[in-house]
C-alpha positions as CSV (number, residue, x, y, z in Angstrom):
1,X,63.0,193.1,101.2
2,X,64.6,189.6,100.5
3,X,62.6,186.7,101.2
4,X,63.9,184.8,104.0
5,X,65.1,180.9,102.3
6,X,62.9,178.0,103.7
7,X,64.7,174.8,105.0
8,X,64.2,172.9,102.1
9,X,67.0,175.5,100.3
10,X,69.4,176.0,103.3
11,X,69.3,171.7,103.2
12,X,70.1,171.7,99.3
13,X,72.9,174.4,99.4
14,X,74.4,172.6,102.3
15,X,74.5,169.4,100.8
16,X,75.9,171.2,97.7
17,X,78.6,172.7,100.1
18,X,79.7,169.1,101.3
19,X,79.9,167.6,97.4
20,X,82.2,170.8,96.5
21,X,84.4,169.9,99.4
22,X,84.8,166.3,99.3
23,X,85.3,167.2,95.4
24,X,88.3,169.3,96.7
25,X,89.5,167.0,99.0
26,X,89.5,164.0,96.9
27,X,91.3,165.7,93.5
28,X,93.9,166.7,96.0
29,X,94.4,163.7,97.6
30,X,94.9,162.2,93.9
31,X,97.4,165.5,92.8
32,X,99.8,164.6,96.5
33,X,99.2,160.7,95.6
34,X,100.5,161.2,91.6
35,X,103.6,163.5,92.6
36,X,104.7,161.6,95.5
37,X,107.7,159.5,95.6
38,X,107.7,155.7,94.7
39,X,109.3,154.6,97.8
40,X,109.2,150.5,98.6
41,X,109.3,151.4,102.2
42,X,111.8,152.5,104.6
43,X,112.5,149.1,106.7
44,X,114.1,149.3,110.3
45,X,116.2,145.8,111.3
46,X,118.4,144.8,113.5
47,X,119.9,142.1,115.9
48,X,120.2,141.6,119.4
49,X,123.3,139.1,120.6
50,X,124.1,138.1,124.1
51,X,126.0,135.1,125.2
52,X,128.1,134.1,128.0
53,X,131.3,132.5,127.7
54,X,134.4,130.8,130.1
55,X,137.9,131.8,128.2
56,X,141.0,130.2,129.1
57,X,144.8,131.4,128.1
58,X,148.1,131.5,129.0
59,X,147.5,134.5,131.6
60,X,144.6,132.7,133.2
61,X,140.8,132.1,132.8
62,X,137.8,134.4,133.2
63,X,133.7,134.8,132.5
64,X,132.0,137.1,131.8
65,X,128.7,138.2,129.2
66,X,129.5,139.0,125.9
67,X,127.7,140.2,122.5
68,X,128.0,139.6,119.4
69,X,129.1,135.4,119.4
70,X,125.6,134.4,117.3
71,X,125.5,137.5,115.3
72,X,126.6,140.9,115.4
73,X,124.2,143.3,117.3
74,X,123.1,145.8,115.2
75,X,120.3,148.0,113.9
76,X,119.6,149.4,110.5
77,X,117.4,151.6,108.4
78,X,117.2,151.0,104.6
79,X,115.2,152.2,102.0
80,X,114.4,152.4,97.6
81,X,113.1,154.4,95.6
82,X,112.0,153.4,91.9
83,X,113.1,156.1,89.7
84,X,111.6,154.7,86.7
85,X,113.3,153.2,83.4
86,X,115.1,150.7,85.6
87,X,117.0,152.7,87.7
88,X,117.0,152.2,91.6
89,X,118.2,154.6,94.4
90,X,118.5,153.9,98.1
91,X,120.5,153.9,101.2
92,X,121.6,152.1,104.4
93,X,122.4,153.2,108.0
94,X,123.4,150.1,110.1
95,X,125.2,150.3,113.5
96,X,126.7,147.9,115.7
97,X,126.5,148.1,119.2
98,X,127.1,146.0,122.9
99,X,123.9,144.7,123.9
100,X,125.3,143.4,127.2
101,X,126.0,147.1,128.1
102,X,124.3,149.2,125.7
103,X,127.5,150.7,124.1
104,X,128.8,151.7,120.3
105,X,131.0,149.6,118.5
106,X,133.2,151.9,118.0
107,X,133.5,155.0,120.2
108,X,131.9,158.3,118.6
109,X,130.5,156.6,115.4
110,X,127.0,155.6,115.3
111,X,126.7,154.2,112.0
112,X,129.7,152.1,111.9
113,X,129.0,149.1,109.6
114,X,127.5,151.5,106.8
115,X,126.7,154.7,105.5
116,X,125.8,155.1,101.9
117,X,123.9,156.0,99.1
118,X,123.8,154.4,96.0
119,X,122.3,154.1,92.3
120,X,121.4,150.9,90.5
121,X,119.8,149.0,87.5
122,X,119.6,145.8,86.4
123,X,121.4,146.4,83.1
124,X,124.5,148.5,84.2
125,X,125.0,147.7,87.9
126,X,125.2,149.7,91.1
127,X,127.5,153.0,92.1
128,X,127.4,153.0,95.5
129,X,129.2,156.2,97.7
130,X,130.0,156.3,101.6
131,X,131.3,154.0,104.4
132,X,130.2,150.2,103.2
133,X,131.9,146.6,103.3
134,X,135.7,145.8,101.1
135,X,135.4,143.9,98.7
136,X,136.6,140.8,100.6
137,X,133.6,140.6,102.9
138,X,130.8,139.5,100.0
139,X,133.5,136.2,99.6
140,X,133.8,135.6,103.3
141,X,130.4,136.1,104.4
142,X,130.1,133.1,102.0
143,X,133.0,130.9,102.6
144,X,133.0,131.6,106.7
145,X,130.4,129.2,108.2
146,X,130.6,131.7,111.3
147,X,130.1,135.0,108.8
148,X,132.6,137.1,110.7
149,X,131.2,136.7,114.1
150,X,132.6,137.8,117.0
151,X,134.4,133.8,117.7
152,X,134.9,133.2,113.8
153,X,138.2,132.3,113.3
154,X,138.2,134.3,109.8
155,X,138.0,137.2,111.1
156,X,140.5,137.0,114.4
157,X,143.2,134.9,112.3
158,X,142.8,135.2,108.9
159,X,143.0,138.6,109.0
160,X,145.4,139.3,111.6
161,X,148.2,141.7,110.9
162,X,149.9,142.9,114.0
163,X,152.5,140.4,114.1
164,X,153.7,140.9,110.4
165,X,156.0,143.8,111.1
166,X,156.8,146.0,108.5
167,X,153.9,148.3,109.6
168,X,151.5,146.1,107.8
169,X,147.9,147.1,107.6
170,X,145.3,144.9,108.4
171,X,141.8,145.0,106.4
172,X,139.4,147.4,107.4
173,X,136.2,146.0,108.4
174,X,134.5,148.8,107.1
175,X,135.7,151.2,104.0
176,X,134.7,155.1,105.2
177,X,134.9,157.9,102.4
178,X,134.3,155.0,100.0
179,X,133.0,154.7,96.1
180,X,132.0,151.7,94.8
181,X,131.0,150.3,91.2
182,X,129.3,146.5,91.3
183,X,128.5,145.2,88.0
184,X,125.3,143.8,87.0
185,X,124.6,139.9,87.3
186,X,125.8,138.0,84.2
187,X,124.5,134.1,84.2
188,X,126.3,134.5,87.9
189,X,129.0,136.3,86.7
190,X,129.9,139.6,89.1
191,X,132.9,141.9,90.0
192,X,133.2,144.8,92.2
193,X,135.8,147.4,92.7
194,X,136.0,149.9,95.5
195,X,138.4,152.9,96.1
196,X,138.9,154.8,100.0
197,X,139.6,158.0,99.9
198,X,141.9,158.9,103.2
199,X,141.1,161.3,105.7
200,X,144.3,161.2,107.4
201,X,147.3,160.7,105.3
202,X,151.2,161.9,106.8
203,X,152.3,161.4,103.3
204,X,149.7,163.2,101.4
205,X,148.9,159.8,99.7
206,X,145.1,159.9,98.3
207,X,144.0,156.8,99.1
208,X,144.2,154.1,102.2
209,X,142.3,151.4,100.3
210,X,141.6,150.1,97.0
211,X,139.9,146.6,96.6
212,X,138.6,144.2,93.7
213,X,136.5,141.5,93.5
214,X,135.6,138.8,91.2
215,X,132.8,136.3,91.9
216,X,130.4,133.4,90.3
217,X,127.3,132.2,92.0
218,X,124.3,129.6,91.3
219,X,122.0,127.3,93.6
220,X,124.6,125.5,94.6
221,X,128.4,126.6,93.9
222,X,129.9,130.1,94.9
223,X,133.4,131.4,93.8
224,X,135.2,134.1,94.5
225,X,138.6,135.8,94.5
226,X,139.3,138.8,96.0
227,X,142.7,141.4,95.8
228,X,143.2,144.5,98.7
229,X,145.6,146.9,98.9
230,X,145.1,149.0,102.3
231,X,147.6,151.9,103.0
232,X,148.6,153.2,106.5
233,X,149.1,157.0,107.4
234,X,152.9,156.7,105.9
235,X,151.3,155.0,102.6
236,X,152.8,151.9,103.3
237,X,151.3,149.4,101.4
238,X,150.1,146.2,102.7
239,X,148.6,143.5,99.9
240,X,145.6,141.2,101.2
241,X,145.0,137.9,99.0
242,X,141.5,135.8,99.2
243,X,139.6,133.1,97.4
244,X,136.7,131.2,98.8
245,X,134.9,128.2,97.5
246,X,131.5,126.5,98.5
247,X,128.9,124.1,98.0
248,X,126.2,122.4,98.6
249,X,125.9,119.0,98.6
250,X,122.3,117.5,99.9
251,X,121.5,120.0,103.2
252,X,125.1,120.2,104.4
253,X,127.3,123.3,102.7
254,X,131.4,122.8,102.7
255,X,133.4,125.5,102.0
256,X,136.9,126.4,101.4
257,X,139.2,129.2,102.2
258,X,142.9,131.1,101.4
259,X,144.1,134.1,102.5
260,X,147.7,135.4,102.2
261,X,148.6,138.5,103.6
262,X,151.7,140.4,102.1
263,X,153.5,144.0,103.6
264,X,155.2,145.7,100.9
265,X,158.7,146.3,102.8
266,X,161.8,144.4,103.8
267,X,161.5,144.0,107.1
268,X,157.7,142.6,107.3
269,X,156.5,138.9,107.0
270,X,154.3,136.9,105.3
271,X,151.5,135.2,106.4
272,X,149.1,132.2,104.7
273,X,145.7,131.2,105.8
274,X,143.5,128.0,105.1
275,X,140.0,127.6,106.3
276,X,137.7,124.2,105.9
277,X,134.1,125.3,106.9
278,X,130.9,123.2,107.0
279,X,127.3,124.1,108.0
280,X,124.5,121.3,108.0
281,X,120.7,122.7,109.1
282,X,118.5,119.8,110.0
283,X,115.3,121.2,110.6
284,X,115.7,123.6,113.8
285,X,119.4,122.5,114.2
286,X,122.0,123.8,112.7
287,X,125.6,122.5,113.2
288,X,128.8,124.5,111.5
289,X,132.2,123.7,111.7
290,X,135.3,125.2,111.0
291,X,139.4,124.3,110.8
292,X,142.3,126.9,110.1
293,X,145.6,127.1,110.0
294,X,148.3,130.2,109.5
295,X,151.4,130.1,108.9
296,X,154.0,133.2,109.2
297,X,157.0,132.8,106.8
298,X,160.1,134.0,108.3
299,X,158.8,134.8,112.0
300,X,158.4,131.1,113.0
301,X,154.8,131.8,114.0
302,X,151.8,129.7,113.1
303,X,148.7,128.7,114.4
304,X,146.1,126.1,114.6
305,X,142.2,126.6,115.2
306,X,139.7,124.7,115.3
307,X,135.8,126.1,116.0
308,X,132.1,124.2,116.7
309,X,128.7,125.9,116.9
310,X,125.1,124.4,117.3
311,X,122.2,126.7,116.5
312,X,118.6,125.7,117.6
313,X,116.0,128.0,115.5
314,X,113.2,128.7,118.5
315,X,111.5,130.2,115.8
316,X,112.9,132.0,112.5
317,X,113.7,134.9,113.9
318,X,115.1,133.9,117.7
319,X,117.9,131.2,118.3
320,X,119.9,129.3,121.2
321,X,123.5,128.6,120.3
322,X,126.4,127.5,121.8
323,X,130.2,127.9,120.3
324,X,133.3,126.0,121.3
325,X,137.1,126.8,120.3
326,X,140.4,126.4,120.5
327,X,143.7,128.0,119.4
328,X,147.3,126.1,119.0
329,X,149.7,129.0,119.0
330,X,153.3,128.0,117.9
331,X,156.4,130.1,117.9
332,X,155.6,133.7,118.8
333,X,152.4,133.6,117.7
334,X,149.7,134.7,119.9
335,X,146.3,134.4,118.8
336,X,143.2,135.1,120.8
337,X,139.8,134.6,121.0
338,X,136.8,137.0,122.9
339,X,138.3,138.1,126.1
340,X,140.9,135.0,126.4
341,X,144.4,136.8,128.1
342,X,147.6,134.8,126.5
343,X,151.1,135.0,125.2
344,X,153.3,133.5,122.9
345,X,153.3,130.3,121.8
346,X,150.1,129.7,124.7
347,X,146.7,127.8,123.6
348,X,143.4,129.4,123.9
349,X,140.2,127.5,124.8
350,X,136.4,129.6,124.5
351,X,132.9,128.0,125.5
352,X,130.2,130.2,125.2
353,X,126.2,129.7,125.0
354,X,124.2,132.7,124.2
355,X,120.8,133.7,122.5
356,X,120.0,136.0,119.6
357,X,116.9,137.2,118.4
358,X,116.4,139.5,115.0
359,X,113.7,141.8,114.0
């Protein structure tokens, strides 16, 4: 007959039970921890935009709430991984949407402004593959005191195509199907080159977009020249020209602009940008500034714009603004600004005041 154990044993083998577990427990906590990824994080960000403005054209005046005047609206997820020797992976998902009504951008596309993956080091630069910005949108972002926003005059004049004939193509604000190589930074030095794949070709031609970039950047000074070549459904070519220029002198940044738009047929027109741009931050004010003209050769068109905003920062990461701007049109031209109705040769006048706040 076994002896029964007293409770001093069933205390010790229990307490030996615990020690083997926790034992077991902790070695594989270490073996998950060791083979785990070396992610930086996943981040989630965004912007949320409203604003209401009065517009005023040659078909009348209206208004009405609006998104997107202070800074696009937007949410993102982004995230690394450190693959060791150097080398970098990640990705982006960012898409823009209508916070005044809770609507996509763009109809059936959720992740609009970008969808890619990429590879990078420090010493031989990043590969990038999937929808992402041209090439032309590092040098506006820096030479556009409004960066692209939904009143910048860059992006609704500079830009413009659809009175160029010829079938020209205007740029695409965002490059689907896309690979991209960026070179590493040298003393400032950097260039970029792109390539679009189309989806959609009549003519069979391979690609709707090919773009270059070559830029210099330090504390104070940026550079950059940029060349586009974006092909329509028939693979007609239309070539995009830019150069930007800023810098800082004391707390106020001035910039410069040029844009020149060229269709690569007979029948379409030519048309030239210049943009003056300032931005001066004194402590939670922020006043930007900027002037453009375009001129259409052969069409009699051109245009004159001039846009003001004033930023107060409530705190860093929520803002007040306000945005005022006008458009000259001459000839046929008929530029137009946020929901501003007008024809030919008709001014346009926008007011808006608005709030953003970012996460």
């Amino acid at each position: 007959m076994q002896p029964s154990p007293n409770r001093s044993d069933t205390r010790r083998a229990n307490r030996y039970i615990a020690r083997a577990a926790l034992a077991g427990l902790a070695a594989g906590t270490l073996l998950t921890v060791g083979s785990a990824p070396a992610w930086a994080g996943v981040q989630l960000y965004g912007a949320l935009d409203n604003y209401v403005s009065y517009d005023s054209g040659g078909k009348g005046s209206s208004m009405q709430v609006g998104s997107g005047a202070g800074s696009t609206s937007r949410f993102g997820l982004t995230g690394t991984e450190d693959l060791g020797g150097g080398l970098e992976s990640g990705f982006r998902l960012e898409s823009g949407f209508n916070a005044n009504n809770g609507t996509l951008q763009s109809t059936n596309t959720l992740f609009n402004r970008e969808a890619n993956v990429w590879l990078s080091s420090r010493r031989y630069g990043m590969f990038k593959l999937g929808r992402q910005f041209p090439t032309i949108f590092p040098l506006s972002s820096q030479v556009d005191p409004f960066a692209l926003t939904k009143l910048s005059l860059m992006a609704n004049a500079a830009y413009a195509a659809s009175d160029l004939g010829g079938n020209a193509t205007g740029i695409d604000a965002r490059v689907a199907n896309a690979v991209s190589y960026t070179t590493p930074d040298m003393n400032g030095f950097s260039g970029q080159f792109l390539y679009g794949f189309s989806t959609a070709s009549a003519s069979g031609a391979p690609a709707h977009f090919t773009g270059y970039l070559a830029q210099y950047e330090n504390s104070q000074l940026y550079a950059g020249i940029s060349y586009n070549v974006v092909r329509n459904d028939l693979s007609q070519a239309t070539d995009h020209y830019g150069a930007g220029l800023s810098y800082k002198l004391g707390n106020t940044t001035v910039s410069l602009a040029y844009n020149r738009i060229v269709p690569n047929v007979a029948s379409g027109r030519i048309a030239t940008t210049y943009l003056i741009g300032a931005t001066m931050p004194l402590g939670p004010h922020v006043f930007k500034l900027s002037v453009l003209e375009r001129l259409v050769a052969g069409g009699g068109n051109h245009a004159f714009g001039a846009l003001g905003g004033y930023d107060y920062q409530l705190s860093k990461r929520t803002a007040l603004y306000t945005r005022v701007a006008w458009v000259a049109n001459g000839g046929a031209s008929a530029l137009t600004l946020d929901s501003a109705q007008t024809s030919a040769g008709r001014d346009v006048f926008v007011t808006a005041l608005g709030v953003t706040h970012r996460f």
